[in-house]
C-alpha positions as CSV (number, residue, x, y, z in Angstrom):
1,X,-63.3,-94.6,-62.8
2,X,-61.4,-91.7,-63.8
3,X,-62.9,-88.0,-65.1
4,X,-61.8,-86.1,-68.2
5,X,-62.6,-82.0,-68.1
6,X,-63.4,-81.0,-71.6
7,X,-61.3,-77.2,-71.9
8,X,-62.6,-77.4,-76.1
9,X,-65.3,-79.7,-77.1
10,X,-66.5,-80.1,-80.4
11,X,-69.9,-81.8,-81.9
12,X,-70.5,-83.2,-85.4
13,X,-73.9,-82.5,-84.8
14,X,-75.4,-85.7,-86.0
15,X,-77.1,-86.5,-82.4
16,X,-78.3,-83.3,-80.3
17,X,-76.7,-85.6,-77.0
18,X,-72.8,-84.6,-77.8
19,X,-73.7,-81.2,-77.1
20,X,-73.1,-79.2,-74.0
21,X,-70.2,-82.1,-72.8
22,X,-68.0,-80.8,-69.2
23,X,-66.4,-83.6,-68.5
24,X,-66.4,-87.2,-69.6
25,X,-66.3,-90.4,-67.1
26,X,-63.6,-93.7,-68.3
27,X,-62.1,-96.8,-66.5
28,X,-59.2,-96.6,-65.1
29,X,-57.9,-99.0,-67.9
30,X,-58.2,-98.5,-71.6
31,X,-59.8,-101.9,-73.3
32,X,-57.6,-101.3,-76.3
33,X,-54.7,-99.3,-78.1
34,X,-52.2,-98.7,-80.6
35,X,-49.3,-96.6,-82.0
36,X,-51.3,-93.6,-81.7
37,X,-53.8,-93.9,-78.9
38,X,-55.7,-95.6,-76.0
39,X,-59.5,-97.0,-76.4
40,X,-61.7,-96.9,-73.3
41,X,-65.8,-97.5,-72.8
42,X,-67.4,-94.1,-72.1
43,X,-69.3,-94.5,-68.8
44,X,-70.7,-90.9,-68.2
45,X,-71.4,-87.5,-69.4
46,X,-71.4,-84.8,-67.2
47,X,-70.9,-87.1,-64.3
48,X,-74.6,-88.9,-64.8
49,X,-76.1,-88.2,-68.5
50,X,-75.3,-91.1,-70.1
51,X,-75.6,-91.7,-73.6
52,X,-78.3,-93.4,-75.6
53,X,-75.9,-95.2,-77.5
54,X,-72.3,-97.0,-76.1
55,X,-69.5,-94.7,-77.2
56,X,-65.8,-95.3,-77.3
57,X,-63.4,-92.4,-76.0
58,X,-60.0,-92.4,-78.0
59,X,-57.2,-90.9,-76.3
60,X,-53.9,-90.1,-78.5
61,X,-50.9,-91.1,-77.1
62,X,-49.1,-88.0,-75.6
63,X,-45.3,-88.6,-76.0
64,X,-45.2,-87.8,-79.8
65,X,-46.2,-84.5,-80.1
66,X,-45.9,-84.5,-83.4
67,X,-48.0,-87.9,-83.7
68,X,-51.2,-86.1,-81.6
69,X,-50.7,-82.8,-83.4
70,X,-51.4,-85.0,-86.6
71,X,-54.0,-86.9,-85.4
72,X,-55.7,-83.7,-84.1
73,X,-55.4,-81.8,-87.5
74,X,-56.9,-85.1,-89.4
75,X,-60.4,-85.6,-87.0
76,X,-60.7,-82.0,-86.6
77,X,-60.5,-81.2,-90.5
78,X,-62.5,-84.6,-91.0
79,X,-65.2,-83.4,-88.8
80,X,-65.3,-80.1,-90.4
81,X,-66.0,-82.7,-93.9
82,X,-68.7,-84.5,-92.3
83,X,-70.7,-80.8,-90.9
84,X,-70.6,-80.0,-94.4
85,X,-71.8,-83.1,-96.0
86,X,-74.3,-83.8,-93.2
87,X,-75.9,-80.4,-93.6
88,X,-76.2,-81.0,-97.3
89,X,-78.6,-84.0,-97.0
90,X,-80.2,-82.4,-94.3
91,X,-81.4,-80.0,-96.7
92,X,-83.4,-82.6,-98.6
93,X,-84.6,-84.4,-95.3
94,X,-82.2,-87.1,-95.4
95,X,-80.0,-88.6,-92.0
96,X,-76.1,-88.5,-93.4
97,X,-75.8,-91.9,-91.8
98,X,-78.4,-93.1,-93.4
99,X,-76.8,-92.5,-96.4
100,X,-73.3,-93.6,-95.7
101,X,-73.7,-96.2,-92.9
102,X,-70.4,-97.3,-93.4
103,X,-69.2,-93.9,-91.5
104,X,-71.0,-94.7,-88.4
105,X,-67.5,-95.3,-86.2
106,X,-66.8,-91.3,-87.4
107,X,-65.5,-89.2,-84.7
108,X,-69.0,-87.8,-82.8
109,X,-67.0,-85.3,-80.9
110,X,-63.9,-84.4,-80.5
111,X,-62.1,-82.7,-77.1
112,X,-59.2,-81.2,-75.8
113,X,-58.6,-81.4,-71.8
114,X,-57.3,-82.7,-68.8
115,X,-56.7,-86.2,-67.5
116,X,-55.2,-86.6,-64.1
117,X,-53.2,-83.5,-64.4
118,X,-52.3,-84.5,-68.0
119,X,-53.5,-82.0,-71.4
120,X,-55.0,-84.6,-73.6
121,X,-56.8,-84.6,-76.9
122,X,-59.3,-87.1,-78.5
123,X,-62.7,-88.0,-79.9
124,X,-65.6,-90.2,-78.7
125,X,-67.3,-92.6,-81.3
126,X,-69.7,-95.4,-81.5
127,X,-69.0,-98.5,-80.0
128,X,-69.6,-100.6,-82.4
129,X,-69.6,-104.1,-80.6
130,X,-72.8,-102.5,-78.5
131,X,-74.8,-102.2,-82.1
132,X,-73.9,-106.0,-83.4
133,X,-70.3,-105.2,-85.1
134,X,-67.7,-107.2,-85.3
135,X,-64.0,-106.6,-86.6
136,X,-63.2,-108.3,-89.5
137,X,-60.1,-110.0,-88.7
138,X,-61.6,-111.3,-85.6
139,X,-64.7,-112.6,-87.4
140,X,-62.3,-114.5,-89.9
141,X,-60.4,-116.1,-86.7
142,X,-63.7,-117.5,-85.5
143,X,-64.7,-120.3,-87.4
144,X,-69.0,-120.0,-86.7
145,X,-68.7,-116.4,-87.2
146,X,-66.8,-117.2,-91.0
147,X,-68.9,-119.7,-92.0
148,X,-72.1,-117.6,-91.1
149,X,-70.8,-114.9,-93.0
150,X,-69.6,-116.9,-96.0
151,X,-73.0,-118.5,-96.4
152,X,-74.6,-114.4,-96.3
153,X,-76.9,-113.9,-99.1
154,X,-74.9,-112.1,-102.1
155,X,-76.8,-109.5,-102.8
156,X,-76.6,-108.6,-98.5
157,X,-72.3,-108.7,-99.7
158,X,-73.0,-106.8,-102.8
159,X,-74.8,-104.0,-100.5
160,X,-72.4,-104.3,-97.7
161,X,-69.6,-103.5,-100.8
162,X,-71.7,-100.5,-102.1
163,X,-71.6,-98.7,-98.5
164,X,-68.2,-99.8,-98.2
165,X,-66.9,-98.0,-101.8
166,X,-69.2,-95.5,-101.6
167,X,-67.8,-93.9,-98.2
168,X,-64.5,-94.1,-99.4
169,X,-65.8,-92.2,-102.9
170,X,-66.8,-89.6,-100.7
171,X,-63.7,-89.4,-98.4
172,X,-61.8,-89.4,-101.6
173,X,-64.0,-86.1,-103.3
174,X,-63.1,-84.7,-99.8
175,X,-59.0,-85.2,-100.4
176,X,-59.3,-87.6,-97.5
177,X,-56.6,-90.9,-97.5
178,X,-57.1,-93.0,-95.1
179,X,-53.9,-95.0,-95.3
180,X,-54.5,-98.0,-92.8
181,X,-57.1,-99.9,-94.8
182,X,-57.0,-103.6,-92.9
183,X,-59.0,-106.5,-91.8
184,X,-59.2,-105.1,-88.2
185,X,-60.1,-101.6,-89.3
186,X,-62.8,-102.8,-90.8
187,X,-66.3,-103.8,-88.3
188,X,-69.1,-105.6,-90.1
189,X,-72.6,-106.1,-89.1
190,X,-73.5,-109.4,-88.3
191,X,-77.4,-108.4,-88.8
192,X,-77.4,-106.1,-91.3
193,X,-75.6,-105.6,-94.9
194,X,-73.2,-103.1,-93.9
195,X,-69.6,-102.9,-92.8
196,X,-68.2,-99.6,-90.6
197,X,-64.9,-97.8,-91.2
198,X,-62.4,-97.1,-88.4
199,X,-59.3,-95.3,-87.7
200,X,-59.6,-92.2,-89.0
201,X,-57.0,-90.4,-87.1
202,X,-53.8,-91.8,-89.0
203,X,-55.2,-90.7,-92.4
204,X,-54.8,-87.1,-93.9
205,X,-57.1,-85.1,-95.4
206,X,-54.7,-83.2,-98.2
207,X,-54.5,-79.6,-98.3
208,X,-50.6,-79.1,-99.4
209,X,-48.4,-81.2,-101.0
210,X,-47.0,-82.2,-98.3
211,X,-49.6,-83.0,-96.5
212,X,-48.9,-87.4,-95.9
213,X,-50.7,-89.4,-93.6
214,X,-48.7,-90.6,-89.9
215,X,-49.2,-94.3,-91.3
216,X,-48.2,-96.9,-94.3
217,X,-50.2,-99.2,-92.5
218,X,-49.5,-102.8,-91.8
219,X,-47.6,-105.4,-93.9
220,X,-50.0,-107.9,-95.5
221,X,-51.5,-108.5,-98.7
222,X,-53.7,-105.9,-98.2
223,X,-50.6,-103.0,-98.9
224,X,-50.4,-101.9,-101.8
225,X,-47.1,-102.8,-104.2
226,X,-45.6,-100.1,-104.5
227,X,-45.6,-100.0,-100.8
228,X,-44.6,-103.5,-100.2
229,X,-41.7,-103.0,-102.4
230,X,-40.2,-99.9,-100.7
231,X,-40.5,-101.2,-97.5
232,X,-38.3,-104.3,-98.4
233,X,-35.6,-101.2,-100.2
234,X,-35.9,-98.6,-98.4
235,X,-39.0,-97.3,-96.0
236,X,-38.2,-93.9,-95.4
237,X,-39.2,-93.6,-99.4
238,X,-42.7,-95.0,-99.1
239,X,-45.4,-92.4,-100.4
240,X,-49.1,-93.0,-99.1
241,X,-51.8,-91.6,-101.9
242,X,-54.9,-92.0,-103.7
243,X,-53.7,-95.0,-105.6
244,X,-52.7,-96.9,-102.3
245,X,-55.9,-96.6,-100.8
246,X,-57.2,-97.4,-103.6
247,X,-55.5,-101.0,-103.7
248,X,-56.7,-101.8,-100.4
249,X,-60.2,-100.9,-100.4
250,X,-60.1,-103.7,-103.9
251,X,-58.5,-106.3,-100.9
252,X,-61.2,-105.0,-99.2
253,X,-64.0,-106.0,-101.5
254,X,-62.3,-109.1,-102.4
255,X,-62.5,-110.2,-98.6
256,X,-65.7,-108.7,-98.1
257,X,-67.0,-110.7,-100.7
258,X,-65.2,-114.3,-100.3
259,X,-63.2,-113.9,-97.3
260,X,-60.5,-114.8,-98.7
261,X,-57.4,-113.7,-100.2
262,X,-57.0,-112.7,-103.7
263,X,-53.4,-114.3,-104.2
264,X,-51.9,-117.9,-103.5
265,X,-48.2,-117.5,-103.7
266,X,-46.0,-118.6,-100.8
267,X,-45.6,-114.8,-100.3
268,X,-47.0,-111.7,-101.9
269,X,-43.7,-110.0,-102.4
270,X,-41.9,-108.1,-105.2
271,X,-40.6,-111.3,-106.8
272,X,-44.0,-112.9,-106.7
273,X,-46.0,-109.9,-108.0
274,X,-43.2,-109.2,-110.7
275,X,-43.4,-112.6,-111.9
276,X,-47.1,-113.3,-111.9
277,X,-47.4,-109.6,-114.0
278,X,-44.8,-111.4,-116.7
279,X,-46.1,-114.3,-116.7
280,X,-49.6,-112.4,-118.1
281,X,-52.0,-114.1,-116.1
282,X,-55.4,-113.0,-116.0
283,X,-56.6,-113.2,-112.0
284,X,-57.6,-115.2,-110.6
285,X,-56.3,-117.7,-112.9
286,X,-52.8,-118.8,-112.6
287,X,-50.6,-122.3,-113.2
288,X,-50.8,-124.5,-109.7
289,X,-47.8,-126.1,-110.6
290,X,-45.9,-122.3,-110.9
291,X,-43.4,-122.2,-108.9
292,X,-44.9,-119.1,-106.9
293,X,-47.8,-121.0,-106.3
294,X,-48.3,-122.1,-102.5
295,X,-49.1,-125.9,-102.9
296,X,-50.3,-125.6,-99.3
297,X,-53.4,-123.9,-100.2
298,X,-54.4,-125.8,-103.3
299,X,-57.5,-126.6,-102.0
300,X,-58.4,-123.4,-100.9
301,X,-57.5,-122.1,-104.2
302,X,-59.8,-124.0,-106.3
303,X,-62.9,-123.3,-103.5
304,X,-61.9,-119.5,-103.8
305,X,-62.5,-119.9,-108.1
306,X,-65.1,-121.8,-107.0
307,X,-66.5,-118.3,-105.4
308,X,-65.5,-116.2,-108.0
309,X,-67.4,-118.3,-110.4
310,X,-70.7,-117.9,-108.7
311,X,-70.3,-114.1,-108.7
312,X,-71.5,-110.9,-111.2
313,X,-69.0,-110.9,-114.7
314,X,-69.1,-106.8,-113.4
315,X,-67.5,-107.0,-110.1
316,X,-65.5,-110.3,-111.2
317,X,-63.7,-107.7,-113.9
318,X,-62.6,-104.8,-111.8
319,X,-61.0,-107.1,-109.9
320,X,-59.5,-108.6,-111.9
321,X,-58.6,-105.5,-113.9
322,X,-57.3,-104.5,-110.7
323,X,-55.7,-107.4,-109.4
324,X,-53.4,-107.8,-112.9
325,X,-53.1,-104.5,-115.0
326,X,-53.2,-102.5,-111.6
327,X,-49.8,-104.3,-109.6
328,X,-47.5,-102.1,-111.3
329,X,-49.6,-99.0,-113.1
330,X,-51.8,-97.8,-110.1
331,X,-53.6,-95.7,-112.7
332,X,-55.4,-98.3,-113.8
333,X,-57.1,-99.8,-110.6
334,X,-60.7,-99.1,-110.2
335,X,-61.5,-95.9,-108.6
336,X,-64.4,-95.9,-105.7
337,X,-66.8,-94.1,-107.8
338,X,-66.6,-97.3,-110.5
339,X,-66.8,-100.0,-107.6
340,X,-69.5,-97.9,-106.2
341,X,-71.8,-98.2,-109.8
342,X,-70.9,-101.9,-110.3
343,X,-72.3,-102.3,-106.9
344,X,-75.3,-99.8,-106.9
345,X,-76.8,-101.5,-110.0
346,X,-76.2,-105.1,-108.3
347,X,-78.7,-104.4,-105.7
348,X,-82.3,-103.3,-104.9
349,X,-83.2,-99.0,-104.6
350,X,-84.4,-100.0,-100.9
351,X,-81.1,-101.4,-100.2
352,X,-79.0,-97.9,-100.8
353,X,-80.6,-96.1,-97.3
354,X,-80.2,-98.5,-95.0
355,X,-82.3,-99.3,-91.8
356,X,-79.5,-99.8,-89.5
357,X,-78.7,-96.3,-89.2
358,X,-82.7,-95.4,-88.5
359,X,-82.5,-98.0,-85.8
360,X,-80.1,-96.3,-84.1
361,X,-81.0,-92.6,-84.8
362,X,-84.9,-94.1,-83.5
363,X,-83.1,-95.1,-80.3
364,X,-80.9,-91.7,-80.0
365,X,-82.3,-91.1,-77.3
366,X,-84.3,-87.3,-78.3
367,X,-84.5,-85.2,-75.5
368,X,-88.0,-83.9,-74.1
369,X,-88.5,-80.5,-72.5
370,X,-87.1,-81.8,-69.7
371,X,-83.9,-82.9,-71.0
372,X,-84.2,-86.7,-69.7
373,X,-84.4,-89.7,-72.4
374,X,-87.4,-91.9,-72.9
375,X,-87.4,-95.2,-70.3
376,X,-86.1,-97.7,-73.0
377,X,-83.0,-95.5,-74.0
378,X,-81.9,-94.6,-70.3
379,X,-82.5,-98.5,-69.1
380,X,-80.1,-99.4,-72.4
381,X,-77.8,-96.8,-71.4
382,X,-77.5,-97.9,-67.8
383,X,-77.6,-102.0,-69.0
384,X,-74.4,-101.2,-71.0
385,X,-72.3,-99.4,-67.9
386,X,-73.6,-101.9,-65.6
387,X,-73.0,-104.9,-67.3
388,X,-69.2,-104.3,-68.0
389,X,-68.9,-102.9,-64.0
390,X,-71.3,-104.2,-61.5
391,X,-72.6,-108.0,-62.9
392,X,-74.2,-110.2,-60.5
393,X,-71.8,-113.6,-59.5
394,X,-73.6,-115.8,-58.6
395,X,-75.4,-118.0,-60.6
396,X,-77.8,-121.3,-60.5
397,X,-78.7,-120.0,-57.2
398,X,-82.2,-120.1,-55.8
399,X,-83.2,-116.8,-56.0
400,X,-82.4,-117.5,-59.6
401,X,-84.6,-120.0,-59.9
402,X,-87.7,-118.2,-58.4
403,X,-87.5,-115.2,-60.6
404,X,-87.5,-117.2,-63.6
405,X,-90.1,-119.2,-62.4
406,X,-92.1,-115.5,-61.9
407,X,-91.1,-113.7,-64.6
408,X,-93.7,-114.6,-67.1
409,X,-96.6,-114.1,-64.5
410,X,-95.0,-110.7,-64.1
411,X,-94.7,-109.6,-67.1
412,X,-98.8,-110.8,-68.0
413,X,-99.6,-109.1,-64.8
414,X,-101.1,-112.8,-63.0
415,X,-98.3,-112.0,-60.6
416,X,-97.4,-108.6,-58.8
417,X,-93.6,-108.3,-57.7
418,X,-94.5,-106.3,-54.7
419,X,-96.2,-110.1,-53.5
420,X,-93.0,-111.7,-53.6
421,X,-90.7,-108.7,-52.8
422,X,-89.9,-109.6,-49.4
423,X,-89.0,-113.1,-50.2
424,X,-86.9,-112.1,-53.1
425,X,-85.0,-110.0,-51.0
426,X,-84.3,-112.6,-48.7
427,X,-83.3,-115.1,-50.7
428,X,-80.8,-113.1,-52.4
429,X,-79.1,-112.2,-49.3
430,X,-79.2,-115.5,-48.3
431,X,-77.2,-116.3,-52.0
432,X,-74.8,-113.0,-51.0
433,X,-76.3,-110.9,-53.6
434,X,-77.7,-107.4,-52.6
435,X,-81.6,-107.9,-52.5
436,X,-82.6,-104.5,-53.2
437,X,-80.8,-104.3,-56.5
438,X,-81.9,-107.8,-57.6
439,X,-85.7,-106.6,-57.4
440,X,-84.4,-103.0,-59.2
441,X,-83.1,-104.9,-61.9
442,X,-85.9,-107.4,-62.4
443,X,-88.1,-103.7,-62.4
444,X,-85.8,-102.6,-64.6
445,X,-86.4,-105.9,-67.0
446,X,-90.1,-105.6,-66.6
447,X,-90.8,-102.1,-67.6
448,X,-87.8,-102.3,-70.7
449,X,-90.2,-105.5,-71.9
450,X,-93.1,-103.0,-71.7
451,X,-91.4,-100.6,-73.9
452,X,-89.7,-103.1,-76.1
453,X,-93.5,-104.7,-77.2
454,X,-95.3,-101.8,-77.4
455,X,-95.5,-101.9,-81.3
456,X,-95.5,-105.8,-81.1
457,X,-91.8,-105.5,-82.8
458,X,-89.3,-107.1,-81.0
459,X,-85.6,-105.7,-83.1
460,X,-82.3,-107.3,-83.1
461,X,-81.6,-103.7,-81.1
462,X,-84.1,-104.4,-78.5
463,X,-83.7,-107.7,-78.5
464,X,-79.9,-107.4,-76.7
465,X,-80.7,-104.9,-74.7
466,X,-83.6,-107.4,-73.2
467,X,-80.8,-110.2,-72.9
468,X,-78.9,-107.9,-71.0
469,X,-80.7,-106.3,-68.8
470,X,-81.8,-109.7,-68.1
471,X,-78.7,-111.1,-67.4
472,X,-78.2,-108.2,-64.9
473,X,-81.9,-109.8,-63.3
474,X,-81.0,-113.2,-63.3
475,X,-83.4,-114.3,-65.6
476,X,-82.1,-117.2,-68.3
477,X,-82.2,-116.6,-72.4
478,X,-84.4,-119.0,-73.1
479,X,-86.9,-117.1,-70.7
480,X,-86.2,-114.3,-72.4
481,X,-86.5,-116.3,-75.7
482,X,-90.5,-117.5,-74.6
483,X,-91.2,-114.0,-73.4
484,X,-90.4,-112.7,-76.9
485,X,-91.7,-115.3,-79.3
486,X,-95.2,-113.8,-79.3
487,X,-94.0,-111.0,-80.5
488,X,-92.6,-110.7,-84.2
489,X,-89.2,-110.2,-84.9
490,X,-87.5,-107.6,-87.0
């Protein structure tokens, strides 16, 4: 574990916990990375105030100066966005994440300091695997996760879609371009209708003409034309705008909503876009025997208008108005305020605040007079750090087999663990597990299960942090699963 000390720290002030922050506590390895920075798992605040929530800790790359100095300028003048637009709807007693859950990956603070000698600057955010979220591109690589999301109920796509647009129709009033709109900067929920931005950093919020983002993104059929065709000429002459963004976030929706892509040539190139525009189809339609046409994927092709078929004439016509007058006259694709209406009148008023973002601010982990967290956010908070770092081995053991066996007289109070302490103890040692924690853990499991049921609601939230922390106590899923099934789900 290694220890960042914060010289400038700065909240967005959605949760009271980012305040006050000395120094922050990461692995020694990052879990991910790119061009522009390192990703590790937040362990610690302040060297033992963890936080009620998993958080991410982005550190930006320190070679490029001119690269972190970017990056820097873009979350810091976002941030300064979100205050604003957070303190508006505070005014009339509404959570800003409530409003625009696809903004909960956002930077929640952002730091300058020192790492092993080293002046850094970054931000933390959300982790957004802890919460149930999964990156697009991954979710289309695994086949159960595809089909599960294919098979969503519409209007759960249609709300996902209105979150999605209506972020970027803020971002956009705010003269904020994102400029790396892609599969894998994109999370989506896989309980609830909603979808989280992420990536902020390589954007550019514009306050001079000169002002461009770090980033054209990544080749794919989610870039733009007029970016796909200057790369292949001449890349120093790509311009990221409005009209970019704009292009992607219609990929965007297209994927969200079918998962698959909007074109089936053998490559999406100048050639093919030029000659699909002049040959005046109308998408998705277009000849199968064309010789742009990727006879591969013929079968996919007719599933996809298969999809399309099966979806509102209103969304069906921006993307299309999109997808064929839009290739070449970027004027003309439809602006996030537009997707944002189609969507908004597609789904129910209940569906436009969304619960996920209560969930979380519910479990935020509000501080007392004493400053410590409620039992169920500081067990979550510990389940997360432990679980990546100190997991019990050995399994199928049988210690493991006892505490199953007792966890349901425990829990119903038949049993009492301080009966069967001893024994416990000595069994695990026997298995070459520490004793002491074992029985902490299973403590740990017991009271959490108290907490969890004492409204008789057992959440998809609460429900992972039981699995968990039960993992951690050797007790099976299926236990778990019996334990819970009394209880109704949410």
């Amino acid at each position: 574990m290694q220890n960042i000390q914060i010289t400038y720290g700065k909240s967005t002030g959605l949760y009271n916990w980012f305040e006050g922050i000395s120094n922050i506590s990461i692995p020694d390895e990052a879990f991910a990375g790119g061009g522009f920075g390192d990703i590790y798992h937040c362990l610690e605040i302040n060297n033992n105030d963890y936080l009620p929530i998993a958080q991410v800790v982005k550190i930006f790359k320190t070679g490029d100066t001119d690269k972190v100095q970017h990056s820097w300028n873009t979350i810091s003048k976002l941030q300064e966005i979100i205050i604003t637009e957070a303190d508006k709807w505070d005014k009339v007693g509404k959570f800003f994440l409530d409003v625009y859950p696809a903004l909960i990956a956002i930077p929640q603070f952002i730091f300058e300091g020192t790492l092993n000698g080293e002046n850094i600057k970054g931000y933390i955010s959300t982790n957004l695997s802890s919460i149930g979220f999964k990156s697009f591109d991954k979710l289309k690589e695994d086949e159960d996760d595809l089909n599960e999301y294919i098979n969503r109920e519409i209007e759960d796509k249609y709300t996902i879609c209105y979150h999605f647009s209506r972020a970027f129709n803020l971002l956009m009033k705010n003269k904020f371009i994102h400029a790396d709109i892609t599969a894998d900067n994109i999370f989506v929920s896989q309980q609830d209708p909603v979808c989280a931005i992420i990536d902020f950093d390589s954007g550019v919020v514009v306050q001079r003409y000169e002002d461009e983002p770090s980033t054209w993104g990544k080749k794919g059929d989610w870039t733009a034309p007029e970016i796909i065709i200057e790369q292949a000429r001449d890349a120093s002459k790509i311009k990221v705008n409005g009209f970019t963004d704009m292009w992607s976030v219609a990929v965007a929706i297209n994927n969200l909503l079918f998962a698959m892509p909007m074109y089936y040539f053998y490559e999406i190139s100048e050639n093919t876009l030029t000659h699909y525009s002049r040959k005046k189809y109308k998408w998705p339609e277009m000849d199968t025997y064309d010789k742009i046409f990727n006879e591969d994927n013929l079968d996919a092709y007719n599933f996809f208008l298969e999809s399309v078929g099966y979806s509102d004439d209103k969304v069906i016509k921006e993307l299309r108005y999109t997808f064929t007058e839009g290739i070449f006259t970027p004027t003309l694709r439809t602006t996030y305020y537009k997707w944002e209406m189609v969507f908004k009148n597609l789904i129910p008023e209940s569906s436009r605040i969304l619960s996920l973002s209560k969930l979380i601010k519910k479990n935020q982990g509000s501080q007392g007079e004493s400053g410590s967290s409620s039992h169920f956010q500081q067990s979550y908070i510990n389940i997360l750090t432990k679980s990546l770092y100190t997991p019990h081995s050995k399994q199928n053991s049988m210690v493991e087999g006892l505490v199953n066996e007792l966890i349901p007289d425990l829990i119903s109070g038949i049993e009492k663990l301080d009966t069967h302490r001893a024994f416990i103890r000595s069994m695990a040692n026997s298995d070459g597990l520490n004793g002491d924690e074992l029985l902490q853990e299973v403590e740990d499991f017991i009271e959490l299960f108290k907490v969890v049921i004492e409204d008789n609601i057992v959440t998809k939230f609460e429900e992972m942090s039981l699995l968990t922390q039960a993992k951690l106590a050797l007790i099976r899923p299926n236990v778990v699963d019996r334990l819970i099934s009394k209880h109704k789900r949410a």
